[in-house]
Every structure is written in C-alpha cells, then in structure tokens.
C-alpha positions in Angstrom: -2.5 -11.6 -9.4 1.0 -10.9 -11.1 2.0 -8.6 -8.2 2.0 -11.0 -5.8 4.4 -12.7 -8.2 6.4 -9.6 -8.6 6.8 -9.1 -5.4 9.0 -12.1 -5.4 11.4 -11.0 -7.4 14.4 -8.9 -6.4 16.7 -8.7 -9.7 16.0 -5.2 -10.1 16.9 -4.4 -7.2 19.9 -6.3 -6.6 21.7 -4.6 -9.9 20.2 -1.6 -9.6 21.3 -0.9 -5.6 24.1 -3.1 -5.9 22.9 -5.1 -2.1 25.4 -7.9 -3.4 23.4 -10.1 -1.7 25.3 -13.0 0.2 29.2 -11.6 -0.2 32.4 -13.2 0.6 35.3 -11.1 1.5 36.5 -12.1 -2.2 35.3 -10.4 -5.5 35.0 -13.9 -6.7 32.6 -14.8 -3.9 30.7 -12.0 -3.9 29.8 -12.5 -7.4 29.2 -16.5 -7.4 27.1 -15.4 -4.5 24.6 -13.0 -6.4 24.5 -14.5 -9.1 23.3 -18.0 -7.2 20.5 -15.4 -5.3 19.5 -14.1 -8.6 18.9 -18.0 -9.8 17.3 -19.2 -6.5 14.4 -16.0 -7.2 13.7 -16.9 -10.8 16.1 -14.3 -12.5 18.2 -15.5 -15.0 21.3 -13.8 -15.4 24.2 -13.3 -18.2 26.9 -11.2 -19.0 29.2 -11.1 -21.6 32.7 -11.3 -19.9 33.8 -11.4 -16.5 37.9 -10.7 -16.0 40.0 -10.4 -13.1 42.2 -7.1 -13.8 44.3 -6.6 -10.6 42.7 -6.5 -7.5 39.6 -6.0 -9.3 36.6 -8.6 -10.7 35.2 -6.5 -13.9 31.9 -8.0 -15.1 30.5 -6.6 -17.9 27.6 -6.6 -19.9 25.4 -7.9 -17.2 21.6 -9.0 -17.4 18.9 -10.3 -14.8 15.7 -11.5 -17.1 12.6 -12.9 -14.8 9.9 -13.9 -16.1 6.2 -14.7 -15.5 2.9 -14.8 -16.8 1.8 -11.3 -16.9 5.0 -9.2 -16.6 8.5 -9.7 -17.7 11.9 -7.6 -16.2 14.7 -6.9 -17.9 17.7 -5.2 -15.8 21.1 -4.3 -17.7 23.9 -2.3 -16.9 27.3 -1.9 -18.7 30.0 -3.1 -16.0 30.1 -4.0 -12.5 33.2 -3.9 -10.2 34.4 -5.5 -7.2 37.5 -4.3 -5.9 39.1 -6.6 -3.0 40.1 -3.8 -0.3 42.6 -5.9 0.9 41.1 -6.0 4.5 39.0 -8.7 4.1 36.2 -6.6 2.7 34.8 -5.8 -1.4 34.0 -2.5 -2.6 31.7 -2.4 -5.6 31.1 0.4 -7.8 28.6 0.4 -11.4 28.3 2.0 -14.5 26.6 5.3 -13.8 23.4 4.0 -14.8 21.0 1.1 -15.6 17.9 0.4 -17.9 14.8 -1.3 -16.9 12.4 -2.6 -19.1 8.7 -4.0 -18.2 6.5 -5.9 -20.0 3.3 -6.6 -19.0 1.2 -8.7 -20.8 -1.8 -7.0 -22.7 -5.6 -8.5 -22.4 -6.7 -11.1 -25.1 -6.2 -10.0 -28.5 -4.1 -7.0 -27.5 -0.5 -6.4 -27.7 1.8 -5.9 -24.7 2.9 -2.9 -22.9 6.5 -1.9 -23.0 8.2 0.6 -20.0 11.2 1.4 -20.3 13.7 3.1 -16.5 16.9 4.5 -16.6 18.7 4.5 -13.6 21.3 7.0 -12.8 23.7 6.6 -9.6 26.8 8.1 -10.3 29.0 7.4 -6.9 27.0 5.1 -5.7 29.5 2.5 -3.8 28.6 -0.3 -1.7 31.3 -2.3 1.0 30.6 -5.3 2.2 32.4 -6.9 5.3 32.3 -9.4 7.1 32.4 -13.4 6.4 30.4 -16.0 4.8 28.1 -16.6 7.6 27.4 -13.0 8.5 28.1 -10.2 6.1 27.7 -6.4 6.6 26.9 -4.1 3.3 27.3 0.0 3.5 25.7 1.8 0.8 26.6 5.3 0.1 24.5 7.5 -3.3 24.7 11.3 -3.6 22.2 10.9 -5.8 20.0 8.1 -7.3 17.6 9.2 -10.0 15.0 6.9 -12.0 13.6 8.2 -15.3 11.1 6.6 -17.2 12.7 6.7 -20.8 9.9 5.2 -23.0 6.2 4.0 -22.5 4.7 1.9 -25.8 1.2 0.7 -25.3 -0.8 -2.1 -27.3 -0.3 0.3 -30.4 3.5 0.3 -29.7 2.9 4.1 -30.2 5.4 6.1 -27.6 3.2 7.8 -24.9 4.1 11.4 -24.6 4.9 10.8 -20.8 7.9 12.4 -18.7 8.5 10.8 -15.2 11.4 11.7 -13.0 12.0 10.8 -9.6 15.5 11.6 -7.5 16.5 10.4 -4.2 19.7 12.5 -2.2 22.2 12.0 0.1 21.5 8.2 -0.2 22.6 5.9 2.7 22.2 2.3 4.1 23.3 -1.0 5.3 22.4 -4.5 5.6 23.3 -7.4 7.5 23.1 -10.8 5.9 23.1 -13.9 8.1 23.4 -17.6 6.9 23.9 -19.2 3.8 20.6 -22.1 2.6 18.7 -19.9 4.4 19.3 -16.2 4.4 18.1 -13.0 7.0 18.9 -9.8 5.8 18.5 -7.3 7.8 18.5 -3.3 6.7 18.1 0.4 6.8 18.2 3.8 4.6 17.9 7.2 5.1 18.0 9.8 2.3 17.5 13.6 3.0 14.8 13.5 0.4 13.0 12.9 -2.9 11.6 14.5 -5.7 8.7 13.9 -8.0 8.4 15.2 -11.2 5.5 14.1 -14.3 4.4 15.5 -17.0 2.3 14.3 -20.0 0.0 15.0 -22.8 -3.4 12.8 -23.5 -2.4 10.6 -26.5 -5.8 11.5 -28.0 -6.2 14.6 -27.7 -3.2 17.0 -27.2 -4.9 19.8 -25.5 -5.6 17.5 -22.3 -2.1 17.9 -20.3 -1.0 17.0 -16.7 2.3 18.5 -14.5 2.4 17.1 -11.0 5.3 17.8 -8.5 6.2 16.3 -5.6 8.7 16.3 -2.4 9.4 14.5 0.5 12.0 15.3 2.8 13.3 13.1 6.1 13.2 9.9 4.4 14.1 6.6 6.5 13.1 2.8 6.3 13.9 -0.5 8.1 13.1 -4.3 6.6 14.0 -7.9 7.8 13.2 -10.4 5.4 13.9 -14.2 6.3 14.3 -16.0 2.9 13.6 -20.2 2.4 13.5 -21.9 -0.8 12.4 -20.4 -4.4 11.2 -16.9 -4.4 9.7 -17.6 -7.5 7.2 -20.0 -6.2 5.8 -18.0 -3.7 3.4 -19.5 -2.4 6.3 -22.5 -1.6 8.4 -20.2 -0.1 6.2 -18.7 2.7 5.2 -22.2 3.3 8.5 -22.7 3.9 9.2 -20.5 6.4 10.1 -17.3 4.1 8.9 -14.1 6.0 9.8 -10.2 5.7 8.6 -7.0 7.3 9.9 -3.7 6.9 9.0 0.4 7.4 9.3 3.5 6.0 8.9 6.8 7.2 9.0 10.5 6.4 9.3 13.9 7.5 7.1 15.9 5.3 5.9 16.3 1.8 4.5 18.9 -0.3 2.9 18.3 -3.9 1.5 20.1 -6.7 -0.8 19.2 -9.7 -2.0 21.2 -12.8 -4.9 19.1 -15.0 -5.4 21.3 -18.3 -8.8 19.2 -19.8 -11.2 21.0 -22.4 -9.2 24.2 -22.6 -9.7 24.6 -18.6 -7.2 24.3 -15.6 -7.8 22.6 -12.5 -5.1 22.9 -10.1 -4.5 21.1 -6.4 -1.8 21.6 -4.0 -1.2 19.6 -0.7 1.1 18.9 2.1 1.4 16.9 5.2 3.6 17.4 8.3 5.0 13.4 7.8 4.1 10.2 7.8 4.8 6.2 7.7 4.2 2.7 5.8 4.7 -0.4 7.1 4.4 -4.3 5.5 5.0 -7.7 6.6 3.9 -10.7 4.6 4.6 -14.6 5.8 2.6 -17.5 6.0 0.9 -16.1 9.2 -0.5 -13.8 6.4 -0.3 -9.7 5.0 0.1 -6.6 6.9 0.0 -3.2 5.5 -1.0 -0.2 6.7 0.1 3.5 7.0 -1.0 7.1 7.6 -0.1 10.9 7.8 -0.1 13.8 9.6 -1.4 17.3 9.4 -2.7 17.4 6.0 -3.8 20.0 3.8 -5.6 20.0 0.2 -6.2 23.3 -2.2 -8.3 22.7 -5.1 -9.0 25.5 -7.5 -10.2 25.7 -11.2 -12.8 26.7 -13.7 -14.8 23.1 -13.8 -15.6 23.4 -10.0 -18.5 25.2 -8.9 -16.5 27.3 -6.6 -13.6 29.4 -6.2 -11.6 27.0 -3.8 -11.7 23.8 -1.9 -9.9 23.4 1.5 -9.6 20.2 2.9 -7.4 19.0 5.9 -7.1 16.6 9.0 -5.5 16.1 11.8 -4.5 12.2 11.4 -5.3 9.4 8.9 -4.5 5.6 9.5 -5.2 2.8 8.2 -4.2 -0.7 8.3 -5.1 -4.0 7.0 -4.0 -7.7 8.2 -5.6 -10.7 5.8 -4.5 -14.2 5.2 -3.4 -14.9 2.0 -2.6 -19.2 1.9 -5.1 -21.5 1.9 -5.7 -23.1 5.3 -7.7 -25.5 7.0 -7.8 -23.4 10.5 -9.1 -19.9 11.2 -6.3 -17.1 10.6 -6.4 -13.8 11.8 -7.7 -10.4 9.7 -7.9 -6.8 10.6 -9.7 -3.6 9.4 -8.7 0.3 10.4 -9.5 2.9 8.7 -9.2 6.7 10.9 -9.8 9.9 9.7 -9.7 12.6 13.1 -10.6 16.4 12.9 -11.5 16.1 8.8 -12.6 19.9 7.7 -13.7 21.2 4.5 -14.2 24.8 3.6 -17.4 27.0 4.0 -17.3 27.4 0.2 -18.8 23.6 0.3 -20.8 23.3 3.3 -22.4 26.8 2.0 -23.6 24.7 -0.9 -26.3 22.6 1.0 -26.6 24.8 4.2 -26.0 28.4 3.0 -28.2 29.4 6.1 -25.3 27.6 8.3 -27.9 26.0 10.6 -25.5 22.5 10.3 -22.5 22.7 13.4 -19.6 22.8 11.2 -17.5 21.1 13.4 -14.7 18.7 12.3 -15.4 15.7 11.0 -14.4 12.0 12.4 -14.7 8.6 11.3 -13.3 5.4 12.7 -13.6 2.0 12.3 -11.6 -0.4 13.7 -12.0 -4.4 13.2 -10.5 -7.8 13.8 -11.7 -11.2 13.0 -10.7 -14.4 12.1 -11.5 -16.4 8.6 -10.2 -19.5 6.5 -9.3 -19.2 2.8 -10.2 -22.0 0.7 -7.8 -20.9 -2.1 -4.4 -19.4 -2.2 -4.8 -15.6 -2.9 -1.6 -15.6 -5.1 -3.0 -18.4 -7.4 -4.9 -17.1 -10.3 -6.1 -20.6 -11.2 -7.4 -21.5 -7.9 -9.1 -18.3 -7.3 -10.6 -18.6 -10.7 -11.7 -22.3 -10.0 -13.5 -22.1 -7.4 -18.0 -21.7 -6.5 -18.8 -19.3 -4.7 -16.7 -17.4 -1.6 -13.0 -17.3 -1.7 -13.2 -18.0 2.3 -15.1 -18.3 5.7 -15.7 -16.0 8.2 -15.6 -17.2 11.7 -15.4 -14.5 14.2 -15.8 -10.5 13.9 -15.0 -7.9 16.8 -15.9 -4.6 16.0 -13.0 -2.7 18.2 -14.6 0.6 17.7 -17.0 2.3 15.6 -17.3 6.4 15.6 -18.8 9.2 13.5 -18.8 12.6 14.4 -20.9 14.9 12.3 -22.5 18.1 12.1 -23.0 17.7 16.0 -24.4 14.1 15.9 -22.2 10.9 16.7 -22.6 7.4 16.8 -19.6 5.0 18.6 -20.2 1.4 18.9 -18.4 -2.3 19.6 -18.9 -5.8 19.8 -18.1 -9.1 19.2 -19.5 -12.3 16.8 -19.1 -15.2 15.8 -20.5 -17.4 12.8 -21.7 -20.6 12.2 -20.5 -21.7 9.0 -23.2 -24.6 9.0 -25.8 -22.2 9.1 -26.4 -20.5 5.9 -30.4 -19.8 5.7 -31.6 -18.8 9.1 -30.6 -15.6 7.8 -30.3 -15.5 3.9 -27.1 -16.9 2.9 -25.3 -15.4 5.7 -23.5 -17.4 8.5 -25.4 -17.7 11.1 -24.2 -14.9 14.0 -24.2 -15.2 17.6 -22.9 -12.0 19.4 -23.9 -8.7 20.8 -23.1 -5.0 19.2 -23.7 -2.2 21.2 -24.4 1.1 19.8 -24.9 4.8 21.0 -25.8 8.0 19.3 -25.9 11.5 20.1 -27.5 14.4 18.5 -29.4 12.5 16.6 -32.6 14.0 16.7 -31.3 17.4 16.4 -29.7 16.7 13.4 -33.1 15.5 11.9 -34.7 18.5 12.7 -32.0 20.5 10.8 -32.2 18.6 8.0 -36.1 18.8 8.4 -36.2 22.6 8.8 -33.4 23.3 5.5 -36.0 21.2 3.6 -33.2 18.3 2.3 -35.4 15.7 4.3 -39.5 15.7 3.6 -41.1 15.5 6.7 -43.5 12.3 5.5 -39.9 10.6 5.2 -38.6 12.3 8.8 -41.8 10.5 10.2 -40.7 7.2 8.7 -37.1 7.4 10.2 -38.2 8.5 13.3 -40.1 5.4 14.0 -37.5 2.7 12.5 -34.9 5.0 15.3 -38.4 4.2 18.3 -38.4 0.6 16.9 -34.2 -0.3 17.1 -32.7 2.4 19.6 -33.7 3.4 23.5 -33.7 6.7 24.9 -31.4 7.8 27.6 -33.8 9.5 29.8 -31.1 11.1 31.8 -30.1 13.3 28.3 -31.7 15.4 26.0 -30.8 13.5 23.0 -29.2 10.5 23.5 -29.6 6.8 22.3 -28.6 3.2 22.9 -28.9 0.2 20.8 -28.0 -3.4 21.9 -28.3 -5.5 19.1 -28.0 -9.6 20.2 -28.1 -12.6 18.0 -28.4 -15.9 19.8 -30.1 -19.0 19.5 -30.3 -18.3 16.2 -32.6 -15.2 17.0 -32.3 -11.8 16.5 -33.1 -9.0 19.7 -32.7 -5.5 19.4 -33.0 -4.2 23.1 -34.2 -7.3 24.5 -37.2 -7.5 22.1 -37.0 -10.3 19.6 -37.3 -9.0 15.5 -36.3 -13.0 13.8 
C-alpha cells in the first residue's frame, strides 16, 4: 500500500508551490522553518549553497529526496529566494521550473520504473505574513504547467508518451497556526486547466492515443492538523494528525481518439461541474465526489453501431471506512447514485428492436452505513499480509436506501442489521444477522412478460422465477402490479413475510 505512504509526504509540493510552510517574518526563519517540515515528513533535503545577498536569502541548488519501500521522490530546482519586504513579511520567488523524478519499485525480478515532471511557473510568487505563531501565505501563478519529460520502464526503454497539463490564473493562501503542532488552513482558485496526452504503443507503433481535456471554474479548500512524523503514518493519525479538504469545478469537456488495428474509436464528453472531497484521521477515510449533467459520444469502426450516447442527470458517490486497527466498532459508508442515466436507441434497438421495453431513464441508488473493527492497519503491508482470514468485523449494516428504476419496473428498499460475530455457522460462515429489510417492487411482472414475449427469457424459466417472486414477495392487492417483501432475521431464524425459510 505505497500510496497510503505517499500520501504522507509533502516535499513535492512544498518546492514545487513554494507553501513555505511554517514562515518567520525573516528569510532566515522561513527557510530553517521548511527545511525542519521537510525533515519532520521524511524528506531529506540538501542544497549546495545558501547566501545572504542584501535583503535577499539565495538558496541554490536545492533537493527534497523521500524515500520508501515502493516509490522514491526526487524534487530539484535551481534557486530559491526569499526577499525580506521590509514590513515584517518574505516574498519568495523560484527558478522558473522544477524536475520531478519517481521511482517506483518494479515486481520481483524486474527493474524499476523511472518518471520523470517538469515543472514550469514562471511568476509564481508567494508572501507570507504574519508571525511565528500564526502565519499567512498568498500565492499568485499566471501559469503553472507540469510536463511529463521522460517515462523508462523495467527495460529502461523511453516510452513514447507526451503528457501536459496547465493550470491559469493561479491563486491561493494559507494560514498556518502553531509551531510542535501545526494547522494549516487553505484555498485556490484557478480559471482553469488543461489536459493534453498523447502516445504510441511501445509494441506496436500503429496503436496510438490523443486525449484532451479542460476544466474551467476551478476552486478547492483543505485543513490539515499535523502531529508528529508524517512518515510514520500510521503514528501520526494516532497522534492526533487529521486533514480534510475540497475541490470543485465549473465544467469540463474532453476528447479522446484510440487508433488500434488500423481503426479509430473516438469519445467525446462533458459535464456541467462537479466536486471531490477527502478527509482522513484516525476516526478513519472519507472520499467521495460527483458531477453534473453529463454527456458521452462514442463513435468508431470496432463498435457495432454508428454512435453511442450516454448521459445523466447526477452521479455521487461516497465512501467512509476505517483504516487503523481498533478494538471498538468504527463507522463505514457506501453511496453510489446514478439519476436519469440514458443511452441511445442505437443500443436499446440492439435487444428490443420492436421497442416493446419503456425506454425511460435509468436510476440506481444505493446508499449504506455500518459499523466494523479492523484487525489490522490498512496502511501496513506486513500486517495485512500476516494475517488468516478477514481483514475485519462487521457489526452493524443499515441499508439507507436501495432503488432501481428500469424499463418501467423499480425496486426501493431499507433496513437495518446487526451481526453476531460469535456466530459464524448458523448461516455458512456468515455473522449471524438479526434485522429486518424491507423491499418493494413495481412493474415487475410486466417486465417479465416483455421479456417473455421478445423471446430473451424462455417461458420454462419465466415459470421458475415466477414462483421463487410467489415464494419471497406479497402482492399489493390494492395495485396492479405491485410487491412487498419483509425479510427478518431473528432468533437466529430467517422469515420472509412472516413465514419461516431457516
């Protein structure tokens, strides 16, 4: 799990943004102060001079190396400058650009993989204000553009790979409070971002790709409380370290061209905004996100016809699981939404081309919460690795909501269990439940018939389903077609509608 590692580890971004973390209104402070973050995350950090000229600290040749077991960063840039203001406040400026290079750690008996960024951000200048106990850091970028210069795989051949993203009109501050302990608090906005890659198929030079992408109204917030070694992170959330943060955005368009066996497939798409959010602590990981008004094109000669469509209203989704070992129950969540999902006639045509299906929009949700111990860090490798059987325990699971709408059938649903972790054979291995879920469905049996009638379902097997839906689900007798469900497990017994199946 090297990412959860990685995520630890801020040296990239503290030379490449220039966020001199915990400044003084001194260049000299500002720099002890960075470098001392730098150190307390696992970076270590070098230069080859560092000179007062003036009013201004030059340090040059500067280099943040972190390490750990499956992926190495290296940051450089040429010269850094901090330029006391005179009023108590530090303006730092950088070489125009930085370089990047990743090393991730190949699989036994291979070699590692080398990625190499360049980082452009000419005019970039960051102020910091303030004093040592509470410190305030404007950022100002016309432009910040990150390249990706050089790709060797396990062969150290160069990949034939061109990647280019650009941010404008970069802006942002932070406030950083305390000094042991450290809460920075902060906020961008950039009018937008573009996405450019392009590259051939190492093995066979005929197979290309040329994607595009742009996102405009670009914003984000984050609060991260930092306690002890980020490198150890595990230690660190233990110790209190915690961090949240958002990002949103106005809109985005994108565009893709796959060339594969002499044939073209092409997709463009575009949304009318969207959002991410993240938080991660002790308590646990949150992240979740969604978008708005989307819309998918898909054309090309190795589809079977002329054009896909594809769009929705909304998608969501959102997850919440522990992730530290713990000897009481912790809370987890599930969401995934999709709301008014369509897809072109082209497709539906293919399985229906009488149209006797309703081709009305489709919806799925499922929403879910629940609590569960871990038995095992999630960030340790070795633990994970050591132990027999389940990473975990499940102890209680509320379905929140449960809907799909399709081709004029739907089912919604909710309840609520809980498991007995003593329990494991009254049913198979599982925990033993006690609960009730409640379900109801509509248009169910009109959808059978369809399906019946366009011959996709043999009527032997519409027999068979029919009777397992007599056997598990009531009929409303006050509707045509409607059904209800109450599933119940107590006393280590299973009831569906009050009669007992275990």
């Amino acid at each position: 799990m090297a990412q959860w590692k990685f995520m630890g580890t801020t040296a990239v971004a503290a030379l490449l943004i220039g966020n001199a973390a915990l400044a003084d209104v001194t260049p000299e402070q500002v720099w002890e102060n960075w470098k001392a973050l730098s150190t307390s995350q696992g970076s270590t950090m070098t230069t080859q001079s560092e000179s007062r000229e003036g009013d201004t600290l030059i340090v040059r040749g500067v280099s943040a190396i972190t390490t750990n077991p499956q992926i190495d960063v290296t940051a450089t840039m040429d010269e850094l400058r901090l330029r006391d203001r005179g009023d108590g406040s530090v303006e730092m400026t950088m070489s125009d650009s930085a370089k990047v290079v990743l090393r991730a750690a190949g699989a036994e008996g291979e070699g590692d993989t080398l990625i190499t960024l360049g980082v452009g951000h000419p005019g970039l200048v960051t102020t910091v204000s303030g004093t040592a106990e509470e410190m305030r850091h404007d950022l100002v970028g016309p432009t910040v553009k990150v390249t990706v210069d050089d790709i060797q795989g396990p062969d150290m051949k160069p990949a034939d790979v061109q990647v280019e993203a650009v941010v404008t009109n970069l802006t942002g501050s932070s406030l950083v409070t305390g000094t042991a302990e450290r809460t920075v608090t902060s906020n961008f906005a950039a009018d937008g971002l573009t996405l450019t890659v392009r590259g051939t198929d190492p093995a066979d030079d005929s197979n290309k790709v040329d994607a595009n992408l742009t996102m405009t109204g670009l914003s984000g917030l984050s609060t991260s409380k930092l306690v002890g070694d980020m490198a150890d992170l595990p230690a660190a959330l233990r110790a209190g370290t915690a961090m949240e943060g958002s990002f949103s955005f106005g809109g985005a368009n994108a565009a893709i061209s796959v060339i594969e066996a002499d044939a073209e497939t092409k997709m463009t798409g575009s949304n009318a905004g969207g959002d991410l959010t993240f938080a991660m602590s002790a308590a646990g990981l949150t992240y979740g996100g969604g978008a708005r008004e989307a819309k998918v094109s898909i054309s090309g000669d190795q589809i079977p016809v002329p054009q896909v469509d594809i769009s929705y209203k909304e998608a969501a989704f959102n997850l919440v699981m522990p992730i530290l070992k713990s000897d009481s129950p912790s809370d987890f969540a599930f969401l995934t939404r999709v709301v008014d999902l369509t897809i072109s006639d082209e497709i539906w045509a293919m399985f229906d081309p009488t149209s006797q299906l309703p081709r009305d929009p489709v919806t799925v949700v499922l929403d879910t919460k629940g609590t569960a111990t871990l038995n095992a860090d999630l960030t340790d490798e070795a633990a994970l690795a050591g132990l027999d059987g389940a990473p975990g325990e499940l102890h209680s699971l509320d379905l929140n909501a449960l809907q799909l709408k399709i081709a004029g059938a739907e089912l919604t649903g909710d309840g609520a269990l809980t498991f007995d972790n003593t329990d494991t054979t009254t049913f198979e291995g599982v925990p033993a439940p006690s609960g009730k879920v409640n379900l109801m469905a509509t248009g169910v049996n009109g959808l059978l018939d369809k399906l019946m009638a366009m011959g996709l379902v043999p009527e032997d097997q519409m027999m068979g389903a029919r009777m397992m839906l007599g056997m598990f689900a009531k009929v409303d007798p006050a509707t045509a077609d409607t059904m209800t469900s109450e599933i119940e497990f107590t006393d280590k017994h299973l009831f569906v509608n009050g009669m007992q199946i275990q």
